[in-house]
C-alpha positions in Angstrom: 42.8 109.4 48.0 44.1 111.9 50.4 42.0 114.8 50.4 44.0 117.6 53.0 44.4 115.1 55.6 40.9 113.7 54.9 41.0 109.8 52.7 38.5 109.2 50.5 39.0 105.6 50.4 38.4 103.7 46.7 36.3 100.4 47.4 35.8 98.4 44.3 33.1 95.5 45.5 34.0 91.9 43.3 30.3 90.2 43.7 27.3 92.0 44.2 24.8 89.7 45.7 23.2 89.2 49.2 26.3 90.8 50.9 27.7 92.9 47.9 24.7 95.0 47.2 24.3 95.9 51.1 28.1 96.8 51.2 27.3 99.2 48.8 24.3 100.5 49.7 26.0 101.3 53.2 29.1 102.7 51.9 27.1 105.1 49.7 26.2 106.5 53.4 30.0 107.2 54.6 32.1 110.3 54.1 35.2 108.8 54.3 34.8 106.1 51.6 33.3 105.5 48.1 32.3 102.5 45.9 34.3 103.1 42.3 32.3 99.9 41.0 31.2 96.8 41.4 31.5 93.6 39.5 29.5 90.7 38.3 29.9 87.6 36.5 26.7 88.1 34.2 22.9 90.8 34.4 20.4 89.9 36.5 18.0 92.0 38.4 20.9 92.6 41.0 23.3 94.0 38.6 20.2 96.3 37.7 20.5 97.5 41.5 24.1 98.4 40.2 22.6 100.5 37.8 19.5 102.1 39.1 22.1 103.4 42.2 24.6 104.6 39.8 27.1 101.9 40.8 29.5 101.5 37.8 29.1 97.8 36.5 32.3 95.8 35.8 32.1 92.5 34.0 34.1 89.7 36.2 33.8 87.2 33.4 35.9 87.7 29.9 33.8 87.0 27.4 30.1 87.4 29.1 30.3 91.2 28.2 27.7 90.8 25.5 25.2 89.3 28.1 25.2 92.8 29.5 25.1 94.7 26.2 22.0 92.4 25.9 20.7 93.3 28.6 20.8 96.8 27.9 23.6 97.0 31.0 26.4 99.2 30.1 29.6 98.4 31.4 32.6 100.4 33.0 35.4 97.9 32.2 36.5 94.4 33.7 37.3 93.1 36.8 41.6 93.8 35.8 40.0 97.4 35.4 38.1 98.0 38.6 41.4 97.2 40.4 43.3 99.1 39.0 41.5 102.1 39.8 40.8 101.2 43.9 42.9 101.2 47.2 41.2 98.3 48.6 38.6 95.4 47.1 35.7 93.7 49.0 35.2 90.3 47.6 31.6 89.5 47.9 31.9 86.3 45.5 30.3 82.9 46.6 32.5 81.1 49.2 35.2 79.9 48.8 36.3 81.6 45.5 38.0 84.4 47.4 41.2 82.2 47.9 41.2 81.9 43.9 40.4 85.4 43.8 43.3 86.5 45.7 46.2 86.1 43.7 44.6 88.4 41.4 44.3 91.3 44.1 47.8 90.9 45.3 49.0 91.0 41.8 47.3 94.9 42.0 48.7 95.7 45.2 45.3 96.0 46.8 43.9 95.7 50.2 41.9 93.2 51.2 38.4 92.1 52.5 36.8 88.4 53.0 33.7 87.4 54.2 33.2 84.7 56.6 32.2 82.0 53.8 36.1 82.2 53.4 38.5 79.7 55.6 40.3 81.8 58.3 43.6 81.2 56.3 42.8 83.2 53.6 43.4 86.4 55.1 46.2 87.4 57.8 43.4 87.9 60.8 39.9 87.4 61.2 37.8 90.8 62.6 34.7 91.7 64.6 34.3 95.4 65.0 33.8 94.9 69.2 36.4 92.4 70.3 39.6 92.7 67.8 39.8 95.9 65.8 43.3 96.8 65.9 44.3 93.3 64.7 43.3 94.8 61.5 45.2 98.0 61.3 48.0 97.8 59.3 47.2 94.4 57.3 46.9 93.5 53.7 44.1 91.1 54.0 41.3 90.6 56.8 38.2 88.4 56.8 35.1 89.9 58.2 34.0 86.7 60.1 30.4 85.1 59.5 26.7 86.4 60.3 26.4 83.4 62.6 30.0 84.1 64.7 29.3 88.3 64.8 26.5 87.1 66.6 28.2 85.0 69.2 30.9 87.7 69.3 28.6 91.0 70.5 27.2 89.2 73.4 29.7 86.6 74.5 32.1 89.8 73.9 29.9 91.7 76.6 29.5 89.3 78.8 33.2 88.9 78.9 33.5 92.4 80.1 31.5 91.4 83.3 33.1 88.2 83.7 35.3 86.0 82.6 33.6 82.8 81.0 34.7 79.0 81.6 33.0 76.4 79.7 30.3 77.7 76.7 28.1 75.8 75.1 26.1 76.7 72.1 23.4 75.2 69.8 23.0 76.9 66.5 19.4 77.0 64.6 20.5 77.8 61.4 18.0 78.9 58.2 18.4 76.6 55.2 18.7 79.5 52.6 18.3 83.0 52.6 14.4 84.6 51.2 15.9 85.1 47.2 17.2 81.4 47.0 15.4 79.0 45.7 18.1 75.7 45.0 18.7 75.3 48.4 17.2 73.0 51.4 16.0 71.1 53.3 12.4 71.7 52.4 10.3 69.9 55.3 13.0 68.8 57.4 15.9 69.3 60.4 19.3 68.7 59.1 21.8 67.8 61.7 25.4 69.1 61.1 27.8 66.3 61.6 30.8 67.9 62.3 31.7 68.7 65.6 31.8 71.4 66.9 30.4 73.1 63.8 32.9 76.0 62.3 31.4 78.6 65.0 32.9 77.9 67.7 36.2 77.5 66.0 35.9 81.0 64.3 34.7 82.6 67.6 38.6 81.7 68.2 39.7 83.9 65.6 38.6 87.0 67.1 37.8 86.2 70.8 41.5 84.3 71.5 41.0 81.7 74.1 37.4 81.5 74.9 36.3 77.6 75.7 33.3 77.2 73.4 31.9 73.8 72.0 29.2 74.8 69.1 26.5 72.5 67.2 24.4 73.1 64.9 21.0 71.9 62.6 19.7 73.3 59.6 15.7 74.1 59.6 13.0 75.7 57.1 13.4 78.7 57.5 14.4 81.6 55.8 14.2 84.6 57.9 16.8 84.2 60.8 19.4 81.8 62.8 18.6 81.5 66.1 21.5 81.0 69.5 21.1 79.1 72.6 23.9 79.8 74.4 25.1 78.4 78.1 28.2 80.1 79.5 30.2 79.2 82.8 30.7 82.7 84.2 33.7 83.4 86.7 32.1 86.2 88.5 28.8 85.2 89.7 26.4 88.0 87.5 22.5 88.4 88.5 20.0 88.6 85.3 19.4 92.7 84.5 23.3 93.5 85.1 24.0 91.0 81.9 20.5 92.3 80.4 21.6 96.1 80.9 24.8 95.4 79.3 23.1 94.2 76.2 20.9 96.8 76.0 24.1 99.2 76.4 25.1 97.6 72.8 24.2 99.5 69.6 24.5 96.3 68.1 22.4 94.1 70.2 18.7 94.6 71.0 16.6 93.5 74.0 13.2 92.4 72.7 10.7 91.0 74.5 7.9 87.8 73.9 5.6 90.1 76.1 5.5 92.8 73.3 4.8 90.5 70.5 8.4 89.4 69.5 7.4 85.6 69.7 9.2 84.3 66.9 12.0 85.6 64.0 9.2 86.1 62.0 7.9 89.3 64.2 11.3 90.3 64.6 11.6 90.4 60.4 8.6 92.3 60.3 9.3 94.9 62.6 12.5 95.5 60.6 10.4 96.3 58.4 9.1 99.4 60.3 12.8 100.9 61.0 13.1 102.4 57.4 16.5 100.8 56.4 17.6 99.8 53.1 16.2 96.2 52.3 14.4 96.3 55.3 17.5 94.9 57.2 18.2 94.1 61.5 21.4 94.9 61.7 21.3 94.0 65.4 21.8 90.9 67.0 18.5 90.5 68.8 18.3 88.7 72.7 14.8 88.0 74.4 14.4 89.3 77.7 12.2 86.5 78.8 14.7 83.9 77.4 17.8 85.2 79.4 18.0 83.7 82.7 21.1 82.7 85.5 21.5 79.9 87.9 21.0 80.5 91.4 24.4 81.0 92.1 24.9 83.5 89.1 27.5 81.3 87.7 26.2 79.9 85.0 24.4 81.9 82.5 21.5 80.8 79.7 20.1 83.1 76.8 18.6 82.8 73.0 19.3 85.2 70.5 18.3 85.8 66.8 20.7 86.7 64.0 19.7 88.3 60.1 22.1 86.5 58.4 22.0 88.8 55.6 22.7 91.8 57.2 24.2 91.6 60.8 28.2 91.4 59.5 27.2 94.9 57.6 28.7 97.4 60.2 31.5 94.9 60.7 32.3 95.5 57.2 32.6 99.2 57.1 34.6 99.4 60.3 36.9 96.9 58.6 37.2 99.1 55.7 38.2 102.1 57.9 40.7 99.9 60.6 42.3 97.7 57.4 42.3 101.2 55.2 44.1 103.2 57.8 40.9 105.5 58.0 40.6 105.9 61.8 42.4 104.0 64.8 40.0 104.1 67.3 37.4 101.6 67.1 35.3 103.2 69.6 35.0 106.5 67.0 34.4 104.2 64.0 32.0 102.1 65.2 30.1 105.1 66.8 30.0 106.5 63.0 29.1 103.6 61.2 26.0 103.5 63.5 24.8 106.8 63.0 25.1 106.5 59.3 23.4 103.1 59.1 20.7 103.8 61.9 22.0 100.7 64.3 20.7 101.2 67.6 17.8 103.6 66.4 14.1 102.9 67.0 12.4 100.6 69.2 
């Protein structure tokens, strides 16, 4: 909708879970944007998050309307009815059902939004808010790439303004599940991933053309964060607080350090706690100052980071929305927004 120059673009979310609800809840901040509904396969206590925010509730499912009507949910319409009424749909379903899903978009003309669950194929480019923005403007279809590759992307993407990289080398901590699942594992265990490299590094590709980077990855017991060490051949020999400063430059990244009481993800969780924001979220990719260090020569470069796996591709979402919806051009201006409005960068 074209309001005297202004758009007011129509979102319609398909999938209101971990990523869905957030989406929302963020978009409900913007100016430039609204959420006409959002659709679920069947009620739950998420769908009554739909409801309690005044997010029209579309049934995805023919025939499961009269779980909602059960539920005392009262529906807008179906899926076919939610886009038919937006400019652009976020799918938000479980992975890989956004390549069935899309057929159904393009048969409404919509624009379109994946999440990094989604192979890179499913959508003309890949996006991070930082490193490829314009590769977005003018598309049909983008994927917003994964928590766990936004991560690598802020600060491999910074330290690529100071210097060129050769080799990098990364070992990814992943959490087994997020906090509200309960069917998935390990339990008590580490779980080695087998492929290699693991799909990071690959996807870092997507957005950051180029870069050398060989990723692994385990699985652990742990539902709060993932957790980075990253090793990087730098071109430019770069001394410790240059690369620190830059980080701390970032909105999107934050400096913490072990000396203040950030020892593990868990303190980190809990001081997200303390910022005010909608489901308690870090938005942030977090470094530790004590865990950042360079070789004697200041060509090779070694640091851990911490990523909310929940939360973290939020931003990268609504810049996508504005870059992919011809909103605003100029990533710098859109990301600058999409900070204020969320809060990223604010507090400690």
């Amino acid at each position: 909708m074209n309001l005297g120059g202004f758009i007011l673009l129509k979102i319609g979310i398909n999938g209101y879970g971990t990523i869905g609800r957030r989406l929302a809840h963020a978009i409900a901040k913007q100016d430039d944007m609204k959420v006409v509904g959002a659709a679920k396969t069947r009620p739950d206590f998420k769908a009554m998050d739909a409801v309690n925010r005044g997010v029209p509730l579309y049934c995805s499912v023919p025939g499961n309307e009269s779980k909602f009507k059960e539920a005392g949910m009262e529906l807008a319409g179906s899926l076919e009815d939610l886009l038919s009424s937006i400019d652009l749909v976020i799918d938000c379903a479980p992975s890989k059902m956004g390549l069935e899903n899309k057929a159904l978009y393009e048969k409404h003309g919509l624009k379109m939004m994946f999440q990094g669950g989604e192979k890179s194929s499913t959508a003309e480019v890949s996006f991070n808010a930082q490193n490829n923005y314009a590769d977005a403007i003018g598309k049909q279809s983008v994927r917003v790439v994964s928590c766990n590759t936004t991560g690598l992307a802020r600060t491999l993407g910074d330290v690529r303004t100071l210097s060129d990289t050769g080799k990098v080398r990364t070992v990814m901590v992943r959490r087994a599940a997020d906090p509200g699942q309960s069917n998935k594992g390990p339990i008590n265990a580490i779980k080695p991933t087998p492929e290699m490299p693991s799909h990071h590094g690959p996807d870092l590709k997507t957005v950051i053309p180029g870069i050398n980077i060989m990723s692994i990855a385990f699985a652990v017991s742990s539902t709060l964060m993932h957790s980075h060490a990253i090793m990087a051949e730098l071109a430019e020999p770069l001394d410790r607080e240059t690369i620190l400063n830059k980080f701390r430059e970032n909105p999107r990244v934050r400096v913490y350090r072990v000396a203040d009481g950030f020892k593990t993800t868990a303190e980190v969780m809990e001081h997200a706690k303390d910022l005010g924001r909608d489901m308690s979220d870090m938005y942030e990719i977090i470094v530790w100052d004590e865990c950042l260090n360079v070789s004697e020569d200041g060509k090779e470069l070694y640091y851990m980071q911490a990523v909310h796996q929940e939360s973290d591709v939020v931003p990268e979402n609504i810049d996508c929305i504005r870059a992919l919806g011809g909103i605003e051009s100029d990533p710098l201006k859109s990301m600058e927004k999409t900070n204020k409005t969320l809060g990223v960068g604010a507090g400690l």
